[in-house]
PDB file of N, H, CA, C and O in Angstrom:
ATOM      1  N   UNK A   1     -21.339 -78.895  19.859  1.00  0.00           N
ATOM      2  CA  UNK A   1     -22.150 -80.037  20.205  1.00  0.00           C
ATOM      3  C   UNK A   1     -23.242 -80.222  19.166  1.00  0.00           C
ATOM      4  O   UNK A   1     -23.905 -79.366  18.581  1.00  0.00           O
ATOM      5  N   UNK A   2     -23.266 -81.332  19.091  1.00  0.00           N
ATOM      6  H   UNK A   2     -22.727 -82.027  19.566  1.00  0.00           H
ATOM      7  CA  UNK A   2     -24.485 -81.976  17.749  1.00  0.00           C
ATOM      8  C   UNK A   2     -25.738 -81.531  18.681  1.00  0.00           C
ATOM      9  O   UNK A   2     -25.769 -81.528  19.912  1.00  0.00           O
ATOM     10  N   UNK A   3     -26.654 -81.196  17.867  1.00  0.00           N
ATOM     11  H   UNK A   3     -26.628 -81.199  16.867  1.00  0.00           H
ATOM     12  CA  UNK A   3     -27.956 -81.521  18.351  1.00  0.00           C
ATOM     13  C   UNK A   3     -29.066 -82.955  18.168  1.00  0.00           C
ATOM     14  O   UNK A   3     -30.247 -83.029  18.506  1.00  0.00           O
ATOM     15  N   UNK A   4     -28.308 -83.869  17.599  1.00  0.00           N
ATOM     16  H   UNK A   4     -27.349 -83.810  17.324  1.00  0.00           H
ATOM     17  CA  UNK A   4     -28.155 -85.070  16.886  1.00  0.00           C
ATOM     18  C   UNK A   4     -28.140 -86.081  18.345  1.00  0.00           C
ATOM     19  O   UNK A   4     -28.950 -86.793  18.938  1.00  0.00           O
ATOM     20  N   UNK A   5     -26.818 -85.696  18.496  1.00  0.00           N
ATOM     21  H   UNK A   5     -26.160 -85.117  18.015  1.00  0.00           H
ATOM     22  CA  UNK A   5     -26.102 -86.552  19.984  1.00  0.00           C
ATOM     23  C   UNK A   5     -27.235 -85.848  20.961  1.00  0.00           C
ATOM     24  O   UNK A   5     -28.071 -86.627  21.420  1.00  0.00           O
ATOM     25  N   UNK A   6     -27.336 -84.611  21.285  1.00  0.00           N
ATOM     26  H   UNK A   6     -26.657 -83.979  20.913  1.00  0.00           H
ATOM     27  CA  UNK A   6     -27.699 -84.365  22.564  1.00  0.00           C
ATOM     28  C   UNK A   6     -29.384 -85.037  22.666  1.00  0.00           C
ATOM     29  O   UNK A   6     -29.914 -85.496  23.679  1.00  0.00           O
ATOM     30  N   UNK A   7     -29.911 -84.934  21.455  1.00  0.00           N
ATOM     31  H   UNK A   7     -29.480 -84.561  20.633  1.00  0.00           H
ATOM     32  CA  UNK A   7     -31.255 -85.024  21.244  1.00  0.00           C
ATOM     33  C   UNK A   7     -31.908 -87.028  21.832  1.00  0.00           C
ATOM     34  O   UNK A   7     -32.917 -87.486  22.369  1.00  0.00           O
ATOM     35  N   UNK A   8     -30.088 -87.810  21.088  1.00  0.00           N
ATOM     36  H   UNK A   8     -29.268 -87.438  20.652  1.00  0.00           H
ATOM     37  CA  UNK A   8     -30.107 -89.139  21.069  1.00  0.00           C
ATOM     38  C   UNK A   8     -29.561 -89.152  22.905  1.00  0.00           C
ATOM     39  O   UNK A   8     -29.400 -90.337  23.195  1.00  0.00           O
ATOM     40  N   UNK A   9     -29.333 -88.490  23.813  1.00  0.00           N
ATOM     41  H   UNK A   9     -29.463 -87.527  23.578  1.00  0.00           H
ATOM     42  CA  UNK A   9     -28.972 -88.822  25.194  1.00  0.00           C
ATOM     43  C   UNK A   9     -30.305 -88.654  25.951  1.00  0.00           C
ATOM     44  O   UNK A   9     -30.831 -89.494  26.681  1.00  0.00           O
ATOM     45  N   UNK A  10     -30.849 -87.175  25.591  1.00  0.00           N
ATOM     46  H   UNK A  10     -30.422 -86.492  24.998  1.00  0.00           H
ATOM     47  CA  UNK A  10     -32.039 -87.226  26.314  1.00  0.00           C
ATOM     48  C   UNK A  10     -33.043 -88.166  26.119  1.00  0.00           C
ATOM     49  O   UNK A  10     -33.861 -88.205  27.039  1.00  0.00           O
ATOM     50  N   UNK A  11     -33.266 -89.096  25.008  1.00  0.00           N
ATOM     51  H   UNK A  11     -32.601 -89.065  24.261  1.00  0.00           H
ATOM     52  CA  UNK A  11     -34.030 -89.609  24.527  1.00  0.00           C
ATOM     53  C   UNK A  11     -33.949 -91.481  25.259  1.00  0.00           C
ATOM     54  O   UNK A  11     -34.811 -92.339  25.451  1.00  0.00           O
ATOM     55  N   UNK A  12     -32.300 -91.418  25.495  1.00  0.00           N
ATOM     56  H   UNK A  12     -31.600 -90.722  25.338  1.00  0.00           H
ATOM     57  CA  UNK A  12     -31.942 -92.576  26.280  1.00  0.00           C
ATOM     58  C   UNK A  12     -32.739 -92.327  27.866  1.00  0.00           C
ATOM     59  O   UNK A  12     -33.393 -93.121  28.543  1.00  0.00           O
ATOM     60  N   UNK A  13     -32.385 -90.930  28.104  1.00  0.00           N
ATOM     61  H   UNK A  13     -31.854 -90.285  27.554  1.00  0.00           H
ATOM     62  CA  UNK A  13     -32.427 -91.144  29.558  1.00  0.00           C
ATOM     63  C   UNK A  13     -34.159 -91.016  29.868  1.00  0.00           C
ATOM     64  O   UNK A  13     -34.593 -91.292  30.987  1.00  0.00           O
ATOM     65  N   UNK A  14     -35.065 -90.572  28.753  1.00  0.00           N
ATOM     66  H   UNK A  14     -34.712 -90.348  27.845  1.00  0.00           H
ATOM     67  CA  UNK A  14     -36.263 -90.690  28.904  1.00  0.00           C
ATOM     68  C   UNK A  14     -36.891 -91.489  29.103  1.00  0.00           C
ATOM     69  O   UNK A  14     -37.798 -91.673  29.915  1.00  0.00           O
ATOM     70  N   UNK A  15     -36.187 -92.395  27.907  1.00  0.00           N
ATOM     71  H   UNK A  15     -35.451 -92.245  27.247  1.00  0.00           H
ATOM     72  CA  UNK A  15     -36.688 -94.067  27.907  1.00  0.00           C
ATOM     73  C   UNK A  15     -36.305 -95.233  28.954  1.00  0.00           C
ATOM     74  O   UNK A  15     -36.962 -96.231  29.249  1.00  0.00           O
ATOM     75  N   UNK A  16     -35.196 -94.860  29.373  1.00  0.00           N
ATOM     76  H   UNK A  16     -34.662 -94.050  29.133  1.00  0.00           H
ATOM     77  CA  UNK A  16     -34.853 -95.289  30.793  1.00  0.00           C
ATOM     78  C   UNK A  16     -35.644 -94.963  31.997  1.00  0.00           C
ATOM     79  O   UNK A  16     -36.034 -95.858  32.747  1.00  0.00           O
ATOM     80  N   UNK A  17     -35.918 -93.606  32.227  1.00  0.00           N
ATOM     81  H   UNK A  17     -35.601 -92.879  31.618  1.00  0.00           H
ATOM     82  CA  UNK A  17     -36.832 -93.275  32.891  1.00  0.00           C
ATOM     83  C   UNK A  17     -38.350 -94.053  33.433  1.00  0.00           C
ATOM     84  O   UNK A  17     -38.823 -94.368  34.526  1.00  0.00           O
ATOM     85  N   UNK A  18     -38.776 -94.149  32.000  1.00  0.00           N
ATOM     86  H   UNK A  18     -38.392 -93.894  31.113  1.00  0.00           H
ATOM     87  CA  UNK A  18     -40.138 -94.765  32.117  1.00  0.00           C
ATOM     88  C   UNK A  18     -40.128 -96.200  32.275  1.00  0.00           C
ATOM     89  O   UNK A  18     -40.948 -96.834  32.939  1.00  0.00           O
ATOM     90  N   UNK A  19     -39.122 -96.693  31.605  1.00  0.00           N
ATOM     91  H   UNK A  19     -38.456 -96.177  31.066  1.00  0.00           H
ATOM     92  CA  UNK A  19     -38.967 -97.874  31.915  1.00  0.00           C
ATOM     93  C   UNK A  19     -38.565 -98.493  33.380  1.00  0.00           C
ATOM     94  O   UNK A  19     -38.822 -99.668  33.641  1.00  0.00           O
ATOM     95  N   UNK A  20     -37.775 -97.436  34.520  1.00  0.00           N
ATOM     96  H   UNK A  20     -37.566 -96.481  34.307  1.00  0.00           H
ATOM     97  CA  UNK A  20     -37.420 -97.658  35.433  1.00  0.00           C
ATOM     98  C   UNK A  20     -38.720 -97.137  36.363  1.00  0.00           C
ATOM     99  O   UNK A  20     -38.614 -97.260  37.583  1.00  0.00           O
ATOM    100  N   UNK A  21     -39.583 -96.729  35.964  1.00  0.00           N
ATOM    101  H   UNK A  21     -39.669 -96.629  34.973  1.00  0.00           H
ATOM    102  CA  UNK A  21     -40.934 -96.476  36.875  1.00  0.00           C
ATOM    103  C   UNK A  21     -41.628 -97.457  36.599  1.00  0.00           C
ATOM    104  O   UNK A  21     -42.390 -97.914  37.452  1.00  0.00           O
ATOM    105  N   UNK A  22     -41.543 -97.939  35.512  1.00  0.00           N
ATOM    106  H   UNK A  22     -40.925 -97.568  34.819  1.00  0.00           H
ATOM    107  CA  UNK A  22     -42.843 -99.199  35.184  1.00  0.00           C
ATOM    108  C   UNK A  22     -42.582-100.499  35.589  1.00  0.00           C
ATOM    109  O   UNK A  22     -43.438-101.383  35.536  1.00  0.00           O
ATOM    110  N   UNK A  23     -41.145-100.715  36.099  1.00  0.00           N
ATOM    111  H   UNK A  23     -40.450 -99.998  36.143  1.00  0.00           H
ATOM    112  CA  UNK A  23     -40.663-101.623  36.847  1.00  0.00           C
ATOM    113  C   UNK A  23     -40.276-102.783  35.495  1.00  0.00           C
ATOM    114  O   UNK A  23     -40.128-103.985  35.714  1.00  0.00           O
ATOM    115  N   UNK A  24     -40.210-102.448  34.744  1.00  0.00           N
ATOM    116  H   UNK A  24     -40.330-101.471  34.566  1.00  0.00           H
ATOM    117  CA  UNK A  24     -40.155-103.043  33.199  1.00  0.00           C
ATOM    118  C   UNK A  24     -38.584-103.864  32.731  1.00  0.00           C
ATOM    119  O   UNK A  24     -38.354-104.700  31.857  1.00  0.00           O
ATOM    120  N   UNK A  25     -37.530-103.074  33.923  1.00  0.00           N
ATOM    121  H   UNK A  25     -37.717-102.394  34.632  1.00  0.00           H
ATOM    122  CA  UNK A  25     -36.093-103.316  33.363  1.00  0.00           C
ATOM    123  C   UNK A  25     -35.324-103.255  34.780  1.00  0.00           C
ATOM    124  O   UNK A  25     -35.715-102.447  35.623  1.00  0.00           O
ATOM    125  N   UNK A  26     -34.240-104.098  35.042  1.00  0.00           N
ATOM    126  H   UNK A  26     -33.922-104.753  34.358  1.00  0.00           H
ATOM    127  CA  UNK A  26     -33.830-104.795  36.612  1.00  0.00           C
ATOM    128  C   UNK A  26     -32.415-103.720  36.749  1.00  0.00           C
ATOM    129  O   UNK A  26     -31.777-103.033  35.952  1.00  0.00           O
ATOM    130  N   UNK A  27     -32.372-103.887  37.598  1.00  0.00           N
ATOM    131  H   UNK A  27     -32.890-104.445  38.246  1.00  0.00           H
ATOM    132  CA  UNK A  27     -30.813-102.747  38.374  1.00  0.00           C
ATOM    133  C   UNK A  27     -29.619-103.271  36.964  1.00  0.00           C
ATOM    134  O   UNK A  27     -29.223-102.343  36.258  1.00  0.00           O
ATOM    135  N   UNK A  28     -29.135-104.631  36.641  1.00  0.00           N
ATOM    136  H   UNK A  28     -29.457-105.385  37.215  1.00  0.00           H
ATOM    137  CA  UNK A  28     -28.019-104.300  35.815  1.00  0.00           C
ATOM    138  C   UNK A  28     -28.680-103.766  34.149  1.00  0.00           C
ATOM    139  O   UNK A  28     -28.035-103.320  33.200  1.00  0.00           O
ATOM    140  N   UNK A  29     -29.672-103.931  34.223  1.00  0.00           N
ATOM    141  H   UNK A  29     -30.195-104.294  34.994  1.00  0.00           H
ATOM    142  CA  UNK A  29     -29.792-103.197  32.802  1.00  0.00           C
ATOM    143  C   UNK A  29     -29.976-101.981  32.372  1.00  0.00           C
ATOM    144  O   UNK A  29     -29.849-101.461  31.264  1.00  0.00           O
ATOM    145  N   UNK A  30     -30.413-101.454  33.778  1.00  0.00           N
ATOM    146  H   UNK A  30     -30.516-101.876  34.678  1.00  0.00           H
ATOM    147  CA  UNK A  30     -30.486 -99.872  34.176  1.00  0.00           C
ATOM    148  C   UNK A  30     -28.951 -99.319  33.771  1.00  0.00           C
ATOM    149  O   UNK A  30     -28.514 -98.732  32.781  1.00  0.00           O
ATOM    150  N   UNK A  31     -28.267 -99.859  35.187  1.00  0.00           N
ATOM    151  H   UNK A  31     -28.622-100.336  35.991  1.00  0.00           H
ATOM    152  CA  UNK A  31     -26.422 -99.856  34.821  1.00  0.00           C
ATOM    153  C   UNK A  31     -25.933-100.008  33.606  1.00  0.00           C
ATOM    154  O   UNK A  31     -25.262 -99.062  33.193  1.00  0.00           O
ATOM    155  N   UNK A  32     -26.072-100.942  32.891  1.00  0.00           N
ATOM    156  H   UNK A  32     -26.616-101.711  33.226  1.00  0.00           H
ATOM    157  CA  UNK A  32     -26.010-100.527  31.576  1.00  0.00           C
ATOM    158  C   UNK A  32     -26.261 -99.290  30.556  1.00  0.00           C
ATOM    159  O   UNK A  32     -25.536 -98.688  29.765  1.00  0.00           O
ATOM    160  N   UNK A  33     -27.488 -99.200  30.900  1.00  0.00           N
ATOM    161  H   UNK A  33     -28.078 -99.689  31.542  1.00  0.00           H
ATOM    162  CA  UNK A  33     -27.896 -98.463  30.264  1.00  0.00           C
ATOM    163  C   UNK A  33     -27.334 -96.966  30.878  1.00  0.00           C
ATOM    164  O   UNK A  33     -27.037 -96.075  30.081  1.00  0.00           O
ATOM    165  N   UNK A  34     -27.247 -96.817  31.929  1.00  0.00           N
ATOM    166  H   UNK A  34     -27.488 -97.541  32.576  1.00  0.00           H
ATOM    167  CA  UNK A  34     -26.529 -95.434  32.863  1.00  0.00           C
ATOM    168  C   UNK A  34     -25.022 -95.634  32.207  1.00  0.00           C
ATOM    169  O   UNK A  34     -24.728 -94.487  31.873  1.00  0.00           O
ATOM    170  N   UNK A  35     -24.294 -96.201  31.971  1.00  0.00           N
ATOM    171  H   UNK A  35     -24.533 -97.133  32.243  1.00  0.00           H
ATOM    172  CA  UNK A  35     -23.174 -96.740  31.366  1.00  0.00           C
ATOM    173  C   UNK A  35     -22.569 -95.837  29.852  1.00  0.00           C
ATOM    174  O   UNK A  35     -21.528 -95.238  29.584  1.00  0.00           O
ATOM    175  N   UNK A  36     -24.085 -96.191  28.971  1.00  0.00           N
ATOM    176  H   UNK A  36     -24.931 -96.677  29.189  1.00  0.00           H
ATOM    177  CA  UNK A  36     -23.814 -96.340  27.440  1.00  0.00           C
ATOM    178  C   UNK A  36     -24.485 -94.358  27.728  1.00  0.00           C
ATOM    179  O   UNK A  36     -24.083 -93.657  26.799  1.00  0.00           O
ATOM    180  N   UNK A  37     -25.190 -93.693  28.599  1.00  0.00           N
ATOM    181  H   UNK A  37     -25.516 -94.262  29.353  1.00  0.00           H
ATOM    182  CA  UNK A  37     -25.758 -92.331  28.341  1.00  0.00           C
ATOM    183  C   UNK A  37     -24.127 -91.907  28.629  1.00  0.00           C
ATOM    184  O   UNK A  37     -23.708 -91.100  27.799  1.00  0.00           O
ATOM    185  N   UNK A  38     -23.105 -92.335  29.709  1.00  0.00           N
ATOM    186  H   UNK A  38     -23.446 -92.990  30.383  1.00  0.00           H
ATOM    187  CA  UNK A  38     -21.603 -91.849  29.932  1.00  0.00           C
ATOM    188  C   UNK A  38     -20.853 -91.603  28.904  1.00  0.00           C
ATOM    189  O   UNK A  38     -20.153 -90.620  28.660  1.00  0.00           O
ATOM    190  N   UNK A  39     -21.074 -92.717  28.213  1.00  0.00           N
ATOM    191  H   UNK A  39     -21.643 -93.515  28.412  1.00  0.00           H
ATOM    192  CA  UNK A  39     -20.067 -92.685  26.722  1.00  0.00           C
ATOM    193  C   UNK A  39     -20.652 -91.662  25.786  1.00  0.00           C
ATOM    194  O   UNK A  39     -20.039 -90.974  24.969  1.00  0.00           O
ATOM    195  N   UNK A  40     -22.003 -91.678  26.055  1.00  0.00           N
ATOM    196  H   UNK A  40     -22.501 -92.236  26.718  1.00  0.00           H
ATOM    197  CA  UNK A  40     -22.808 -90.368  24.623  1.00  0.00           C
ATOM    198  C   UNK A  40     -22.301 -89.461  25.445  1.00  0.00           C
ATOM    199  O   UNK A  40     -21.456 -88.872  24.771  1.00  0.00           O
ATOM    200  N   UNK A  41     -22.336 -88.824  26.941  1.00  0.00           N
ATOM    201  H   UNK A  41     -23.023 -89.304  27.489  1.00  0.00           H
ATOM    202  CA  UNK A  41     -21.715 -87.893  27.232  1.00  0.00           C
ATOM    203  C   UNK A  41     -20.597 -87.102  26.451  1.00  0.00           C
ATOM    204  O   UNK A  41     -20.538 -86.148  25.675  1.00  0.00           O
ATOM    205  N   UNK A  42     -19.410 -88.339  27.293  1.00  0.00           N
ATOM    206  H   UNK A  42     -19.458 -89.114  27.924  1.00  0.00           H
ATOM    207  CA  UNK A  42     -18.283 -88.032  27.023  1.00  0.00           C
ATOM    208  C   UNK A  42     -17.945 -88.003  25.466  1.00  0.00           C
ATOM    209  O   UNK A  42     -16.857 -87.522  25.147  1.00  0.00           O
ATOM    210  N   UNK A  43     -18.930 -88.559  24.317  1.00  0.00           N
ATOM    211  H   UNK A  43     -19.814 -88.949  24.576  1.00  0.00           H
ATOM    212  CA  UNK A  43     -18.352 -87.916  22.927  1.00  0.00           C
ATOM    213  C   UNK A  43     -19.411 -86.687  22.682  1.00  0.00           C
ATOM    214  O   UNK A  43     -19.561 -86.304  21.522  1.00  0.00           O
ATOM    215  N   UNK A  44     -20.003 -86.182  23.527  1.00  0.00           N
ATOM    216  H   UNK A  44     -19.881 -86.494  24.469  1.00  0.00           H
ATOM    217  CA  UNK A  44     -19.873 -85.150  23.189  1.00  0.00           C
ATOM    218  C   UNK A  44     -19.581 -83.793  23.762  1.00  0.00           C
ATOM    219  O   UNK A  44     -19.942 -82.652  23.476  1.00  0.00           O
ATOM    220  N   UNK A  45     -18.884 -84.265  24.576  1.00  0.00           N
ATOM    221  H   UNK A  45     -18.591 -85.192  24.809  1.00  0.00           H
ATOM    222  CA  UNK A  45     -18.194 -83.117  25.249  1.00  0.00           C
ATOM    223  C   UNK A  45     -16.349 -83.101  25.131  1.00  0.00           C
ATOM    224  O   UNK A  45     -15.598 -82.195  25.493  1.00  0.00           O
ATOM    225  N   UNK A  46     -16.034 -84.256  24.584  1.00  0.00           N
ATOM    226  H   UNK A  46     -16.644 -84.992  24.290  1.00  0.00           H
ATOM    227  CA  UNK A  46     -14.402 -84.223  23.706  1.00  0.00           C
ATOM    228  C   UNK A  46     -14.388 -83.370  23.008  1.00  0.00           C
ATOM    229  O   UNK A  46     -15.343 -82.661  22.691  1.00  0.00           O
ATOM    230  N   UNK A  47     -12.434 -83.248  22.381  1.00  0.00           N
ATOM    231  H   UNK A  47     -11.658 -83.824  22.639  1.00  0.00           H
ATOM    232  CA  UNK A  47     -12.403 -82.272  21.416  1.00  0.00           C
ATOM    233  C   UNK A  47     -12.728 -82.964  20.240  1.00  0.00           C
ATOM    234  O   UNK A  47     -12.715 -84.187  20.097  1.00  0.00           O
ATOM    235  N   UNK A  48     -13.023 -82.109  19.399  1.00  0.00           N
ATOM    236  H   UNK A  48     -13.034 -81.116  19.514  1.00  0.00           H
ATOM    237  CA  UNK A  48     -12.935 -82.748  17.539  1.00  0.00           C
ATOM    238  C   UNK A  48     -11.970 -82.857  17.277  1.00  0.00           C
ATOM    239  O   UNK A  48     -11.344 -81.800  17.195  1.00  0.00           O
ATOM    240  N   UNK A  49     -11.307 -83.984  17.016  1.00  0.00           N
ATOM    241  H   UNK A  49     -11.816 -84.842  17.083  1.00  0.00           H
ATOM    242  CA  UNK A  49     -10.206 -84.581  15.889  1.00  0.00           C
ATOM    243  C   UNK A  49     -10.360 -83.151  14.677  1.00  0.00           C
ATOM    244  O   UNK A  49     -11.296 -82.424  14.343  1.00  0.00           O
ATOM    245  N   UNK A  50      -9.099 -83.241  14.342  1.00  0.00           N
ATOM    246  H   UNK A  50      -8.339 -83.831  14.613  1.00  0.00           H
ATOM    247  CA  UNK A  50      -8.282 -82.384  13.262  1.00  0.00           C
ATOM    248  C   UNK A  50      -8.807 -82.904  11.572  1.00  0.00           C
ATOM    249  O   UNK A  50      -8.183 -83.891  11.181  1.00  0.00           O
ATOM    250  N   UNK A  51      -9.405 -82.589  11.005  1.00  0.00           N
ATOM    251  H   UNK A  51      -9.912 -81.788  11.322  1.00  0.00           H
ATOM    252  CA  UNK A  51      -9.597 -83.293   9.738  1.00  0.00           C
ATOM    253  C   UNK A  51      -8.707 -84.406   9.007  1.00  0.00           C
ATOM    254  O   UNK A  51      -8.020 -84.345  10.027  1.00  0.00           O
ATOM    255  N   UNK A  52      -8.051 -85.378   8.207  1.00  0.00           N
ATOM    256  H   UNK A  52      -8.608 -85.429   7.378  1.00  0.00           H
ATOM    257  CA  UNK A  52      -6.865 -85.600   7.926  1.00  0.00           C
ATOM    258  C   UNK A  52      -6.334 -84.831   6.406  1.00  0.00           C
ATOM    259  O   UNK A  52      -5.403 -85.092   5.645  1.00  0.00           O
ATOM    260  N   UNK A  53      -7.288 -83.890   6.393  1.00  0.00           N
ATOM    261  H   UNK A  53      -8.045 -83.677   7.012  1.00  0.00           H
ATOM    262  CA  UNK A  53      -6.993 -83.334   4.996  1.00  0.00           C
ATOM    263  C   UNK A  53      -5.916 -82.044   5.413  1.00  0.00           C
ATOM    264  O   UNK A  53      -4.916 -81.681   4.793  1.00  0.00           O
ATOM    265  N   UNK A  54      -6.539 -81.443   6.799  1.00  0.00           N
ATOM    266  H   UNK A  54      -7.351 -81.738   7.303  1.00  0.00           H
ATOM    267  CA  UNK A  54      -5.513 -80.188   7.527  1.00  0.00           C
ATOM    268  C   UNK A  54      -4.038 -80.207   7.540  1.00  0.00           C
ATOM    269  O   UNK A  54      -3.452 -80.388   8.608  1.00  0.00           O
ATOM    270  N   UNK A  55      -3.477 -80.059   6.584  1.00  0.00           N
ATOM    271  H   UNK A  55      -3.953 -79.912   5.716  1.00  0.00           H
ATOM    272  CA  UNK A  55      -1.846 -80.176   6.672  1.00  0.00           C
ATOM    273  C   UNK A  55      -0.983 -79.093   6.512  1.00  0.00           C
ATOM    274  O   UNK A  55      -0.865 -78.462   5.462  1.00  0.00           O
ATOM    275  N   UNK A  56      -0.230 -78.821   7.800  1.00  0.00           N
ATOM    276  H   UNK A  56      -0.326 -79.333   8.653  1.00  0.00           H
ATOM    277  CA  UNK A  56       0.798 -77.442   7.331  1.00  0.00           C
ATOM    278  C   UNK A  56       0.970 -77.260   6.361  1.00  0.00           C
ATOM    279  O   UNK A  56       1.023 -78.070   5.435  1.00  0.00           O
ATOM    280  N   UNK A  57       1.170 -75.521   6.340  1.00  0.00           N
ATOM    281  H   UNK A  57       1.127 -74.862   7.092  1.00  0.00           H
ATOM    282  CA  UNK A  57       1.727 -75.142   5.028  1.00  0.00           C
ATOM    283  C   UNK A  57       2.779 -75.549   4.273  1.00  0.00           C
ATOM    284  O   UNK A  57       2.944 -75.821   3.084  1.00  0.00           O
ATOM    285  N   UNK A  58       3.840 -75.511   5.816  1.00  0.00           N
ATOM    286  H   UNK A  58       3.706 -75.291   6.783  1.00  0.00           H
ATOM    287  CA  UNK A  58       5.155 -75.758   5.665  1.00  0.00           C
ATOM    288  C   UNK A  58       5.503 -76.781   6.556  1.00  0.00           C
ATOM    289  O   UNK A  58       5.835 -76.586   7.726  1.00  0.00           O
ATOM    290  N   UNK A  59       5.423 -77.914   5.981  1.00  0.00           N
ATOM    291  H   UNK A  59       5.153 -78.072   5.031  1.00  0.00           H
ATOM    292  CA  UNK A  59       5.729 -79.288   7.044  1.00  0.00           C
ATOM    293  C   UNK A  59       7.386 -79.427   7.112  1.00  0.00           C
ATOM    294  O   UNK A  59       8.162 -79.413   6.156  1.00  0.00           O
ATOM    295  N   UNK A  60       7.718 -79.574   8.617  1.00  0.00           N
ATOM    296  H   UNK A  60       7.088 -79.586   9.394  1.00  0.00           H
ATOM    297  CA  UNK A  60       9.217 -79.705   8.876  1.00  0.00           C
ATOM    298  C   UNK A  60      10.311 -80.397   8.087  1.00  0.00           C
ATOM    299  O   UNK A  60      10.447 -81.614   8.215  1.00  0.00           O
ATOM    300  N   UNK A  61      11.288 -79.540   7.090  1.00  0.00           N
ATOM    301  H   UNK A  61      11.178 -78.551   6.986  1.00  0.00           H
ATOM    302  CA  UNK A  61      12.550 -80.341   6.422  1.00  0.00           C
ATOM    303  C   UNK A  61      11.697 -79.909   4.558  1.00  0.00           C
ATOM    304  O   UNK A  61      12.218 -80.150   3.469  1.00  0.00           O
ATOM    305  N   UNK A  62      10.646 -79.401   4.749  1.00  0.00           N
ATOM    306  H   UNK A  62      10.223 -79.204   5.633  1.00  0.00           H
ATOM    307  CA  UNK A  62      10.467 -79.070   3.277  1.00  0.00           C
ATOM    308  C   UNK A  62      10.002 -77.264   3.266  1.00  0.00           C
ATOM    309  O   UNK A  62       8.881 -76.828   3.003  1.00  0.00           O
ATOM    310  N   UNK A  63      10.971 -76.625   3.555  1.00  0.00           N
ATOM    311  H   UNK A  63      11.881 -76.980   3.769  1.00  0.00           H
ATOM    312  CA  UNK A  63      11.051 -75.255   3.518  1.00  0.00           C
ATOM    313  C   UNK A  63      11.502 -74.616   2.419  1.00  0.00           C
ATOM    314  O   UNK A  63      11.665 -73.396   2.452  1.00  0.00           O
ATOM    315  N   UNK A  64      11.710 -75.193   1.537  1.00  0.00           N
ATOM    316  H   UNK A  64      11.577 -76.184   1.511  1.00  0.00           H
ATOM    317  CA  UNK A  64      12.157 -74.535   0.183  1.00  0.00           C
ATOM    318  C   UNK A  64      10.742 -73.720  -0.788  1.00  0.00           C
ATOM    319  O   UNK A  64      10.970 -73.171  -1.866  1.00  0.00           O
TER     320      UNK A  64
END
């Protein structure tokens, strides 16, 4: 996990926070915003993609 990403979620949900006490921002923009912290979640708790440089040694039909 990045400390990059995690640093940029807490920082959403802070700012959401205060903004949802100060009465500053309405239920769908909240939702939204509860929405877009799901997606920072979920990339950073996926796997990492494979580089495209990572290529068998021996790729199938060229064994010589």
């Amino acid at each position: 996990m990045s400390p990059r990403k995690i640093l940029r979620i807490v920082l959403v949900i802070v700012v959401l926070a205060l903004l949802w006490m100060r009465g500053l921002i309405n239920v769908p923009v909240a939702v939204l915003l509860l929405l877009l912290v799901l997606v920072l979640l979920w990339s950073v708790f996926r796997k990492p993609r494979l580089p495209r440089d990572d290529v068998p040694k021996r790729p199938l039909g060229l064994d010589s």
